[in-house]
C-alpha positions as CSV (number, residue, x, y, z in Angstrom):
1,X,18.6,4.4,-26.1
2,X,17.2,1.9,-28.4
3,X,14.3,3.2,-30.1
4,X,12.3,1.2,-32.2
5,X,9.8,2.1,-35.3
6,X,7.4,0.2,-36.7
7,X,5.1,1.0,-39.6
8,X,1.9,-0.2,-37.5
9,X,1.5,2.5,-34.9
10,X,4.0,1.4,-32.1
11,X,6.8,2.7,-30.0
12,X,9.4,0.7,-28.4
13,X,11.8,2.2,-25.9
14,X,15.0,0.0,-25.2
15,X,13.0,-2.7,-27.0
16,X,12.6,-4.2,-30.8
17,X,9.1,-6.0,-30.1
18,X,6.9,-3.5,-28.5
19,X,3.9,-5.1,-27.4
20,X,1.5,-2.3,-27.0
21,X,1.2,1.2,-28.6
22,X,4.3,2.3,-26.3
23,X,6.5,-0.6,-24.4
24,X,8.9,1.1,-22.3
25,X,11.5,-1.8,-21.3
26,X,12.6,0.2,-18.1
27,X,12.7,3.1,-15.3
28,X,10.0,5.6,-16.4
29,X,9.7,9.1,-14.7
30,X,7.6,12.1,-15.2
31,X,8.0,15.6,-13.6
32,X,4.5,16.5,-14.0
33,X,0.8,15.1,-14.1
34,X,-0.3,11.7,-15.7
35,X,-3.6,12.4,-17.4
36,X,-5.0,8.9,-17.5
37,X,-8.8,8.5,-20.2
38,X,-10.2,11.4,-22.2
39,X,-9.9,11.1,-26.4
40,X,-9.2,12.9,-29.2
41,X,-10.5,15.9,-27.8
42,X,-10.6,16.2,-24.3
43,X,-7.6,15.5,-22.2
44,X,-7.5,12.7,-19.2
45,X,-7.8,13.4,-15.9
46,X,-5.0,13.8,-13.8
47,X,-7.0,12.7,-10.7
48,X,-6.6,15.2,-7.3
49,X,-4.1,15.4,-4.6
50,X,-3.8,11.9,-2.4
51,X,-6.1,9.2,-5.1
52,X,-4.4,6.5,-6.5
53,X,-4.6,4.8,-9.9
54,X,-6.7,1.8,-10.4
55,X,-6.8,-0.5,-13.2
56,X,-10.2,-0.7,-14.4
57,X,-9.2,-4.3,-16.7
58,X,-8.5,-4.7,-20.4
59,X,-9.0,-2.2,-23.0
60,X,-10.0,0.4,-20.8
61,X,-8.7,3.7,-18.9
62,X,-7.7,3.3,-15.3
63,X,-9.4,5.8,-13.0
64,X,-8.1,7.8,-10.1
65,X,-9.5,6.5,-6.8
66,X,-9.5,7.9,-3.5
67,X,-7.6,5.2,-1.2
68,X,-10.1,3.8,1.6
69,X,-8.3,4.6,5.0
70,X,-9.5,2.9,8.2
71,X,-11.0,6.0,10.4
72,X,-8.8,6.3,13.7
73,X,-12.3,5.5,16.4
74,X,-12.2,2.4,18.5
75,X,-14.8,0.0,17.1
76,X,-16.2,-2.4,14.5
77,X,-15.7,-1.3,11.1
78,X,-18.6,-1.2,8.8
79,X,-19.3,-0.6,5.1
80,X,-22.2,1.4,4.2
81,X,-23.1,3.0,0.7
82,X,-19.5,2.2,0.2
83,X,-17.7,4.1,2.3
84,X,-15.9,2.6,5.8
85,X,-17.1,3.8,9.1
86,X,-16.5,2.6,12.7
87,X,-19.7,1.8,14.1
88,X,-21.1,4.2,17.0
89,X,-20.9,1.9,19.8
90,X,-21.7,2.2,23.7
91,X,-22.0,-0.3,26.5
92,X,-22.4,0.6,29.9
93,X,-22.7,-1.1,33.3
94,X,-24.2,-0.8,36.4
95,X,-21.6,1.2,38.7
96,X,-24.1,0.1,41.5
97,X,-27.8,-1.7,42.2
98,X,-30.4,0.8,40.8
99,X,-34.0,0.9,43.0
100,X,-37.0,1.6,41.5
101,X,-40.9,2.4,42.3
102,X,-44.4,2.1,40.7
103,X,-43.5,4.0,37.2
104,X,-41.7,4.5,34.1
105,X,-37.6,5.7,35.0
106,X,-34.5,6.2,33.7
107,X,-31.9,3.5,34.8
108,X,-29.6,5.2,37.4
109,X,-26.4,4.4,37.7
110,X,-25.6,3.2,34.3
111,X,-22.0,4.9,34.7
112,X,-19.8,2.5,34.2
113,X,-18.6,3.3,30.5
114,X,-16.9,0.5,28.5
115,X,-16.9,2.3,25.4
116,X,-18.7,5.4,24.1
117,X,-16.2,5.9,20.7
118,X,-18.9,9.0,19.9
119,X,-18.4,10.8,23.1
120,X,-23.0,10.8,23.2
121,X,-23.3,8.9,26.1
122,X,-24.1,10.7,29.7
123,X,-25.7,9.0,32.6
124,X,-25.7,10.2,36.5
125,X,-27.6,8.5,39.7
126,X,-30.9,8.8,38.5
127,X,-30.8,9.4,34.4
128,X,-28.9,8.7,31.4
129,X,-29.7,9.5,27.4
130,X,-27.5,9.1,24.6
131,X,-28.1,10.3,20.5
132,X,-26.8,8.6,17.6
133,X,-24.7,10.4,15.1
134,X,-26.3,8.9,12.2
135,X,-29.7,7.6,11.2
136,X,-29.1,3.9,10.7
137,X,-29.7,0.5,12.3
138,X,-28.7,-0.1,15.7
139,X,-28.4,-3.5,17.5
140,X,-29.8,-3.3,21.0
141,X,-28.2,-5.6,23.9
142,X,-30.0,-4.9,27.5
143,X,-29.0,-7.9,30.0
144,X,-30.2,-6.9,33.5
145,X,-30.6,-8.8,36.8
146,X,-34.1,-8.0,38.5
147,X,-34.8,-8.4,42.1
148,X,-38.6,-7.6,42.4
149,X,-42.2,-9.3,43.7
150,X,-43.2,-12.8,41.9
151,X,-46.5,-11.6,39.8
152,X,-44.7,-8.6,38.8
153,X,-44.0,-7.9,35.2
154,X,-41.3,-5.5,34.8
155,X,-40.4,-4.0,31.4
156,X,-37.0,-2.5,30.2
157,X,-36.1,-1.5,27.2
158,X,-35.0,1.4,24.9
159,X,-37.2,4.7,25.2
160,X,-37.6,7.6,22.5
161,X,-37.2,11.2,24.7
162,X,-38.8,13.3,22.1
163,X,-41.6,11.0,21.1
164,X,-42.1,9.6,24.8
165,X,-42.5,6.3,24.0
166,X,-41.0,3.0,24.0
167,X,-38.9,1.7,21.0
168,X,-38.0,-1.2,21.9
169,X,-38.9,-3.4,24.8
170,X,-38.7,-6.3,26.6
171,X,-40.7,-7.9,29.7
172,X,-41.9,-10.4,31.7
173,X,-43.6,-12.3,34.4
174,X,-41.3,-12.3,37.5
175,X,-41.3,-15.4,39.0
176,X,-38.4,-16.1,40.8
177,X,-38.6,-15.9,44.8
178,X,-39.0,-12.4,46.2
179,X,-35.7,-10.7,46.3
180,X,-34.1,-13.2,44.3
181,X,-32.5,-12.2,40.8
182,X,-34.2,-13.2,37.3
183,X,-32.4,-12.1,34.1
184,X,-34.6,-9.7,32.1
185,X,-32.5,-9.6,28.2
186,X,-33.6,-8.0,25.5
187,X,-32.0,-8.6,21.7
188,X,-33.0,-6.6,19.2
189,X,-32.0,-4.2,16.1
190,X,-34.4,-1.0,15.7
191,X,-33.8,2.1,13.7
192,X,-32.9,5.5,15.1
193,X,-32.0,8.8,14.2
194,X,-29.7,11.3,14.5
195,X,-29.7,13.9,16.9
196,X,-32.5,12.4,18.6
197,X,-32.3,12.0,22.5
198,X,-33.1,8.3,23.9
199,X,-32.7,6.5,27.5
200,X,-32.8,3.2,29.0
201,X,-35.6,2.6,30.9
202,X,-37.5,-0.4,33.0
203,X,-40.8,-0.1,34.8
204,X,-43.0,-2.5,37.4
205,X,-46.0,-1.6,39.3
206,X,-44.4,-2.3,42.6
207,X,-40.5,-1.7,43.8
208,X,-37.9,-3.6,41.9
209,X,-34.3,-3.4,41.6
210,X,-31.6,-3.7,39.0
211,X,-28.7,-5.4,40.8
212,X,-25.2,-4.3,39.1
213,X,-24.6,-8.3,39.1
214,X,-21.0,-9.5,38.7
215,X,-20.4,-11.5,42.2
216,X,-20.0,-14.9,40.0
217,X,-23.4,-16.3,40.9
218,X,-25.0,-13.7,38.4
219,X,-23.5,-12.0,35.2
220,X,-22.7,-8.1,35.2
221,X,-26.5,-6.5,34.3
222,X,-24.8,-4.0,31.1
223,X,-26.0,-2.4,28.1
224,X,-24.9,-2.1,24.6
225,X,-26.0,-0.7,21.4
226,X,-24.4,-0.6,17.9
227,X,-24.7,0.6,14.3
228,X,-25.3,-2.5,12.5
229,X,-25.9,-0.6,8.6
């Protein structure tokens, strides 16, 4: 070992020209912690079980950092307050054409389940609701194919189970040909809470129906919403 002295305070190790306080020109190995900041009176930290060092630049102490590790959920990943989630996503489809009277209803049929990566999503015949499992923004994507009586003006949209009310909506004049199809879309980004019950939900002040859609003349009627921050 070539161990070099200077009268300034610095050590080289297998080196003549150390370059900083202690130059060690090769392998390095330590048996026990690496205490990295503190002073003259308080030791560094040696950091906790799984962090990694990062260099904080010149002249100063690297810090122990927990390493950001992509969650194992199917989705989008998003930042927020920064720390990486994967968005709470669902979509849904119509499984098959959902019929409808004079009043405010849940969207049957809204069974067919692209993704639901939160497991909140139920729906039957005749209802569905889902939560979120975190207060945030959600992006709201209703596309639906109406079949209902030209005059009408059907609504659907987004409805809040607890506070009975619409959150977001979308609706207008049908007038297409009775019994044809007219797309009904609603694009929108609303905040909601967690733990809080909501549902999809049209209305008209006659009969109407939701056609599932998908024959090639008319795109699948589907739902999605997503955490957008």
């Amino acid at each position: 070992m070539l161990l070099s002295l200077w009268a300034f305070p610095q050590v080289g190790i297998n080196t003549t020209t150390p370059q900083k306080t202690l130059h060690v020109n090769g392998s390095l190995q330590i048996t026990n912690e690496l205490n990295v900041g503190g002073n003259a009176s308080t030791a560094g930290s040696a950091g906790i079980a799984g962090q990694v060092l990062k260099s904080n630049g010149s002249g100063q102490a690297p810090s122990w950092q927990k390493i950001l590790q992509a969650p194992n959920s199917v989705g989008t990943l998003i930042a927020v307050n920064g720390q990486l989630f994967v968005a709470q996503e669902i979509t849904v489809q119509l499984s098959a054409d959902y019929n409808s009277g004079n009043s405010t209803t849940m969207i049957g049929n809204l069974t067919t389940e692209i993704i639901d990566n939160e497991n909140k999503y139920i729906a039957d015949a005749t209802t569905n609701s889902f939560q979120v499992v975190a207060d945030g923004t959600y992006q709201i994507i209703m596309n639906m194919q109406l079949s209902a009586t030209k005059g009408n003006l059907p609504v659907i949209g987004v409805w809040d189970n607890q506070d009975n009310q619409w959150v977001a909506r979308v609706n207008d004049t049908y007038s297409a040909t009775n019994g044809t199809l007219q797309t009904y879309t609603l694009i929108t980004s609303i905040d909601m809470l967690a733990g809080r019950n909501y549902s999809f939900r049209s209305s008209n002040t006659t009969n109407y129906t939701i056609r599932k859609g998908g024959s090639g003349a008319f795109p699948l009627s589907q739902i999605s919403v997503k955490r957008v921050k």
